[in-house]
GUTORTI-348880 format. One record per residue (C-alpha): residue number from 0; residue in one letter; x, y, z. Coordinates in steps of 0.25 Angstrom, whole numbers, always signed. Layout:
BEGIN
<node><num>NUM</num><residuo>a</residuo><X>X</X><Y>Y</Y><Z>Z</Z></node>
...
END
This chain:
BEGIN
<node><num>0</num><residuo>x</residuo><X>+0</X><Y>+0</Y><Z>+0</Z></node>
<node><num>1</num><residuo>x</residuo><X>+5</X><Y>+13</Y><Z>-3</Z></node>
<node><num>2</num><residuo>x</residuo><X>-8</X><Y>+21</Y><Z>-3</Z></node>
<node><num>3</num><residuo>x</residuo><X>-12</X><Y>+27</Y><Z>+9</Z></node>
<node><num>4</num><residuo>x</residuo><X>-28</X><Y>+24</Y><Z>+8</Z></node>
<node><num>5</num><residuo>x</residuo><X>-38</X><Y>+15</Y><Z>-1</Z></node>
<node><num>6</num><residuo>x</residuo><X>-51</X><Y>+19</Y><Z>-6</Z></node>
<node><num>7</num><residuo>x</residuo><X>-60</X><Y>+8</Y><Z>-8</Z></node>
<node><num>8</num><residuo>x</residuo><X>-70</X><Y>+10</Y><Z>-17</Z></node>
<node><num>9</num><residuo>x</residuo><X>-83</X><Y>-1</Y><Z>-15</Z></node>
<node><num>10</num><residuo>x</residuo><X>-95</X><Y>-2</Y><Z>-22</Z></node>
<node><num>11</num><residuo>x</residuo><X>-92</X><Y>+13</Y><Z>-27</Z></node>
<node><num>12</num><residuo>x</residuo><X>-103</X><Y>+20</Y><Z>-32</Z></node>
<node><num>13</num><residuo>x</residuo><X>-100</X><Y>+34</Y><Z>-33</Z></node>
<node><num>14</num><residuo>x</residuo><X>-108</X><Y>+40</Y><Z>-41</Z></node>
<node><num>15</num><residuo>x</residuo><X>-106</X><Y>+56</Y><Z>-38</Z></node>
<node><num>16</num><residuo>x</residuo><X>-92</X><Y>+65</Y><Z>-35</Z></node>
<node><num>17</num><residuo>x</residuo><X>-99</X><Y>+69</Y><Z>-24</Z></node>
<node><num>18</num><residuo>x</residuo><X>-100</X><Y>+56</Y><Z>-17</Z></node>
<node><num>19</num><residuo>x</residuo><X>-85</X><Y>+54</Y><Z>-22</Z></node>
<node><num>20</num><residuo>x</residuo><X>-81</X><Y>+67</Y><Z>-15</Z></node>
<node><num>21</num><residuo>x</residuo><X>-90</X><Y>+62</Y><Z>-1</Z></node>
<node><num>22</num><residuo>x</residuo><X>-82</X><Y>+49</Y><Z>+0</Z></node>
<node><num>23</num><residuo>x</residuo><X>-68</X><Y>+54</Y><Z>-2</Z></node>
<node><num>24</num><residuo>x</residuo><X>-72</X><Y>+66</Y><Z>+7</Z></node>
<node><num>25</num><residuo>x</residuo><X>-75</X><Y>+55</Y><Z>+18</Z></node>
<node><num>26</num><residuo>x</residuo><X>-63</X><Y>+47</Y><Z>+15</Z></node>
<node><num>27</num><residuo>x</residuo><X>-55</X><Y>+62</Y><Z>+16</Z></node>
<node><num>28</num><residuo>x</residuo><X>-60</X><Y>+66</Y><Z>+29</Z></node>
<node><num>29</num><residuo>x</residuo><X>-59</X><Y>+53</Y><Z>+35</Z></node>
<node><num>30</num><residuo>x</residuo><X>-44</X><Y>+54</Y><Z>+32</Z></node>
<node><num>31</num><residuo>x</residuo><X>-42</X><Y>+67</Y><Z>+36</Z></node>
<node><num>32</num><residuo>x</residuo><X>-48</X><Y>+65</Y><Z>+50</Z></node>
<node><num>33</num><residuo>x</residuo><X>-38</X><Y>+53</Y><Z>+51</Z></node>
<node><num>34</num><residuo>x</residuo><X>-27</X><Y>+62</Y><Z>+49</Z></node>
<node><num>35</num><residuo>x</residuo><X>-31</X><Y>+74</Y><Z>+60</Z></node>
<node><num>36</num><residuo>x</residuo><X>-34</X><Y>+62</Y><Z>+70</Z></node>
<node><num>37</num><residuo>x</residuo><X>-20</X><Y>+56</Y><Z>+64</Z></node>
<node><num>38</num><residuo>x</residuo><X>-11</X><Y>+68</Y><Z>+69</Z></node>
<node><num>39</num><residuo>x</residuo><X>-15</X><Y>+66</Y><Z>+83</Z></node>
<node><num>40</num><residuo>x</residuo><X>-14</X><Y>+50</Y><Z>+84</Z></node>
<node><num>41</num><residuo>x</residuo><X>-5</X><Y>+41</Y><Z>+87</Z></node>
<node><num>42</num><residuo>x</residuo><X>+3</X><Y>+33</Y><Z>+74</Z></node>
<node><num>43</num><residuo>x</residuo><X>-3</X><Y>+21</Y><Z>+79</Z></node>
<node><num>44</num><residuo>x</residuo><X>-19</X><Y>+26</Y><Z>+79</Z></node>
<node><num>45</num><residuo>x</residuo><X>-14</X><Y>+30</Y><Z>+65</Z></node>
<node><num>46</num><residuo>x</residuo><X>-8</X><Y>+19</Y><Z>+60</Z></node>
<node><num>47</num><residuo>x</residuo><X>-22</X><Y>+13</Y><Z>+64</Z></node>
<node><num>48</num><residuo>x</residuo><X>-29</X><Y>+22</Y><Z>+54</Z></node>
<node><num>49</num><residuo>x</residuo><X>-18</X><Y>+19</Y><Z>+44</Z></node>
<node><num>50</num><residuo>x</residuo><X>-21</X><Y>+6</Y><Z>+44</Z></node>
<node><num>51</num><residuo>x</residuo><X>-34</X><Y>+4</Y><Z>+47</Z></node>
<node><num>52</num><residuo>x</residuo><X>-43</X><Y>+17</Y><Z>+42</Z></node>
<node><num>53</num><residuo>x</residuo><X>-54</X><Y>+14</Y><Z>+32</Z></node>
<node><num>54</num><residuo>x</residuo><X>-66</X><Y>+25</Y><Z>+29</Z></node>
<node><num>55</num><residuo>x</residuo><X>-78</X><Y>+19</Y><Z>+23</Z></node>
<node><num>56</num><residuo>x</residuo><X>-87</X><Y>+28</Y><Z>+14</Z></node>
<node><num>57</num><residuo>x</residuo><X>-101</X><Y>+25</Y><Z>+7</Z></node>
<node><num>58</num><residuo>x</residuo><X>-106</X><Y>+33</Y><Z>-5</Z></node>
<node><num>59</num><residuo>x</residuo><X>-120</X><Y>+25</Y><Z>+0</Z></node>
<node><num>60</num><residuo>x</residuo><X>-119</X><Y>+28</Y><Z>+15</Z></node>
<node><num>61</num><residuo>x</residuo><X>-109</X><Y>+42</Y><Z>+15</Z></node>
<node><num>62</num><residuo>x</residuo><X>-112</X><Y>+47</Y><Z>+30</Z></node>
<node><num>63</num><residuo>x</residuo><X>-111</X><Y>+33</Y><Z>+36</Z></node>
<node><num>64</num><residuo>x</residuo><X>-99</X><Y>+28</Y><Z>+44</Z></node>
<node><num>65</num><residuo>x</residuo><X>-104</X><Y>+13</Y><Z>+45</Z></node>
<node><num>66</num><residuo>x</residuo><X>-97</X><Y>+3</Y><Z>+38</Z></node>
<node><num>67</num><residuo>x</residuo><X>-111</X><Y>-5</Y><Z>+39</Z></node>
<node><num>68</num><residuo>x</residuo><X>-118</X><Y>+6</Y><Z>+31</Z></node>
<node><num>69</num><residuo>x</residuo><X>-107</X><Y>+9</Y><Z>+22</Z></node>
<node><num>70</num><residuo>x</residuo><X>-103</X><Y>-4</Y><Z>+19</Z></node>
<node><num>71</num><residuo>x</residuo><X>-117</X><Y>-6</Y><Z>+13</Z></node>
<node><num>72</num><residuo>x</residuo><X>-116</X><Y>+7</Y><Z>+4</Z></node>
<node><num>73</num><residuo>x</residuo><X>-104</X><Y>+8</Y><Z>-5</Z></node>
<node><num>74</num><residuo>x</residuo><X>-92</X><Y>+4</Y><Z>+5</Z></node>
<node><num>75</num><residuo>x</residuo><X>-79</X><Y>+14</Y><Z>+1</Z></node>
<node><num>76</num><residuo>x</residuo><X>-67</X><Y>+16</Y><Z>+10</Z></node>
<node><num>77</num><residuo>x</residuo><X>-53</X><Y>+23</Y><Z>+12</Z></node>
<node><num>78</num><residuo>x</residuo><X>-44</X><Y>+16</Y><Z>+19</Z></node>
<node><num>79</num><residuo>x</residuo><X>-30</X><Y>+18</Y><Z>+24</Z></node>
<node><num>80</num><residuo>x</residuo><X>-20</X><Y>+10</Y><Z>+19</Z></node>
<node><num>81</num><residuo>x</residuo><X>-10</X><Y>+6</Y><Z>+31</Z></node>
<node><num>82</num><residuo>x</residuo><X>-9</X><Y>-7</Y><Z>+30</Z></node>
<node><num>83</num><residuo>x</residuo><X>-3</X><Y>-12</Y><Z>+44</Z></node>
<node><num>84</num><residuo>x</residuo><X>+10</X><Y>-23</Y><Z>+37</Z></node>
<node><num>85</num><residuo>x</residuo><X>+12</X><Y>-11</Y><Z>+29</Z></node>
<node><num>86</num><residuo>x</residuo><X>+12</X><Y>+1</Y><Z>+37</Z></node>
<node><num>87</num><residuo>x</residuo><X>+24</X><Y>-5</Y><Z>+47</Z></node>
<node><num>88</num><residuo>x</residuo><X>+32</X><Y>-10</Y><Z>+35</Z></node>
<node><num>89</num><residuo>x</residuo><X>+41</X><Y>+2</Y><Z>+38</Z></node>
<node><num>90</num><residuo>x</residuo><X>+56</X><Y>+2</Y><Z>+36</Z></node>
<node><num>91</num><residuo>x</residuo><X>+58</X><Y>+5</Y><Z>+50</Z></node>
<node><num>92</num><residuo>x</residuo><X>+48</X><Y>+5</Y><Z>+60</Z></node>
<node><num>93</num><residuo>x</residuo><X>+49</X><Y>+11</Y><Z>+76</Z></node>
<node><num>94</num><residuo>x</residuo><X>+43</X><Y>+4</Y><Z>+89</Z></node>
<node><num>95</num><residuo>x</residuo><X>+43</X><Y>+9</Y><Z>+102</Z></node>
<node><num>96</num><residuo>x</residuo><X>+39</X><Y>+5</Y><Z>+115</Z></node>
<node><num>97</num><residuo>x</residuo><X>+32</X><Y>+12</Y><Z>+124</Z></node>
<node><num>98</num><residuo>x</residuo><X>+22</X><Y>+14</Y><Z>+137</Z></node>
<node><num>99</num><residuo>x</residuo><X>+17</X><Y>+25</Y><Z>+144</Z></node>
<node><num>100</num><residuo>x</residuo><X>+30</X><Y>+24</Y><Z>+152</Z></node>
<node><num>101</num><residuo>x</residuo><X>+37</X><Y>+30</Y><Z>+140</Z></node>
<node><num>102</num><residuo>x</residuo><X>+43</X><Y>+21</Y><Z>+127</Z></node>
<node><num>103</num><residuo>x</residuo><X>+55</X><Y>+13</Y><Z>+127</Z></node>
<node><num>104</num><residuo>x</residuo><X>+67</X><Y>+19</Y><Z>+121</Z></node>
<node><num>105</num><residuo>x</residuo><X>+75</X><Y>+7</Y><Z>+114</Z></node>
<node><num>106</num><residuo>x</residuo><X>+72</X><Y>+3</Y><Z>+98</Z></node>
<node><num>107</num><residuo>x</residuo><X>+68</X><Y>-9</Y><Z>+94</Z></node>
<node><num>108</num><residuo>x</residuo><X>+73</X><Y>-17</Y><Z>+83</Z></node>
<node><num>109</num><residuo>x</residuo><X>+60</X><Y>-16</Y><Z>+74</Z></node>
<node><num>110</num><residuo>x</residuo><X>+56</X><Y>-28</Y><Z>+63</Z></node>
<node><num>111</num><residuo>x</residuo><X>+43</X><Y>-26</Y><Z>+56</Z></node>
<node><num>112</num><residuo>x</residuo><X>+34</X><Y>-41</Y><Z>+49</Z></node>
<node><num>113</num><residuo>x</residuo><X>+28</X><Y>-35</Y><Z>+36</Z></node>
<node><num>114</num><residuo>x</residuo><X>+21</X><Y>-49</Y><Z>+35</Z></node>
<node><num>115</num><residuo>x</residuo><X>+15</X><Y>-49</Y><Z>+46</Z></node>
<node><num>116</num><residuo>x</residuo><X>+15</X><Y>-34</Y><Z>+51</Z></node>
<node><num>117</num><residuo>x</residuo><X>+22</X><Y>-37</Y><Z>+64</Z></node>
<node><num>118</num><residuo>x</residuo><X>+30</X><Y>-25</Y><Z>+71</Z></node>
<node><num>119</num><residuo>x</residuo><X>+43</X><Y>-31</Y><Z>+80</Z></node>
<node><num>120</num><residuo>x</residuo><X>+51</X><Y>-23</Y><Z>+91</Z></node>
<node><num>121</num><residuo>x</residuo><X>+62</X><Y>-31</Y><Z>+97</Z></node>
<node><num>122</num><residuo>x</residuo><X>+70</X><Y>-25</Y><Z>+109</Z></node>
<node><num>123</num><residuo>x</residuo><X>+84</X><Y>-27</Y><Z>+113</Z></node>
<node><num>124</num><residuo>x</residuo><X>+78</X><Y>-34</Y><Z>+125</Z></node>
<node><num>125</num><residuo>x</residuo><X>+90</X><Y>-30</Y><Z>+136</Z></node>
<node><num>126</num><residuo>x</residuo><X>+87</X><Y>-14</Y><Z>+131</Z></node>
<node><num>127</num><residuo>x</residuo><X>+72</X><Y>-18</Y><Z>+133</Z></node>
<node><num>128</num><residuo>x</residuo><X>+71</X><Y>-24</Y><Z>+146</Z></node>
<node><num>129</num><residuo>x</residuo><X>+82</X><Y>-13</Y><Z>+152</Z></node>
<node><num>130</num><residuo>x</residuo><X>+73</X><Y>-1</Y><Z>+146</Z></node>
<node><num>131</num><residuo>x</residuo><X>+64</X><Y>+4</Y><Z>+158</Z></node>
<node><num>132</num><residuo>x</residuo><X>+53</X><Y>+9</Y><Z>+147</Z></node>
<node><num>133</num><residuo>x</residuo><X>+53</X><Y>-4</Y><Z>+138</Z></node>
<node><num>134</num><residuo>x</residuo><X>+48</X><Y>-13</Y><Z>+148</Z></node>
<node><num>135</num><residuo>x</residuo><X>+39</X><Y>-5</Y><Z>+154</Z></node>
<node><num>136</num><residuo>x</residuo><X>+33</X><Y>-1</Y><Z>+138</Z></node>
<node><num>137</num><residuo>x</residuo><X>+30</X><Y>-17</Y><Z>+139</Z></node>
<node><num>138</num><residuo>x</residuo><X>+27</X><Y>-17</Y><Z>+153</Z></node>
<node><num>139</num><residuo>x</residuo><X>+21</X><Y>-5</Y><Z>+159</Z></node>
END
């Protein structure tokens, strides 16, 4: 994927500009009101919307946000296009351990499963276990 949303297009009937320029400016605010929220979140609440984010539009049933109504009009959707296995694929990537206590300062040799989608950490474990704010990260 290198696009950053889809469009799908179902059952699409159309059959004035007008209702072309309703369904796009749906799809237009719904993404803009992600990105005011987005500024004041946190990456991984983002990365959730990346990856997970779909609008739902029906010509039929334009003012309903029920996916049983709409599903039963004509069903078109944006969706984001974060793809979990692909959005860590990453030539590097950072993890971090932390609590409320505060975060622990040593860095881990990361490694990073595209087949599965698996992220791994591994500590130096006589650092680790001597670090005050590593244990307690795991055991508060």
């Amino acid at each position: 994927y290198h696009a950053k949303y889809v469009l799908n297009l179902n059952g699409f009937n159309i059959t004035t500009y007008q209702q072309y320029i309703d369904m796009m400016h749906t799809f237009e605010n719904s993404l803009r009101n992600i990105g005011k929220k987005a500024v004041h979140q946190n990456l991984a609440y983002n990365l959730i919307y990346w990856m997970g984010f779909v609008e739902y539009y029906s010509v039929t049933f334009p003012s309903s946000s029920n996916f049983t109504t709409i599903g039963k009009g004509q069903l078109q959707s944006l969706q984001m296009t974060g793809y979990p296995k692909q959005v860590f694929d990453l030539n590097y990537q950072v993890v971090r351990v932390t609590s409320y206590k505060g975060y622990c300062p040593l860095i881990p040799d990361v490694s990073y499963n595209k087949a599965t989608g698996i992220i791994s950490a591994t500590f130096v474990a006589p650092e680790f276990m001597n670090t005050t704010a590593c244990l307690t990260a795991f055991h508060p």
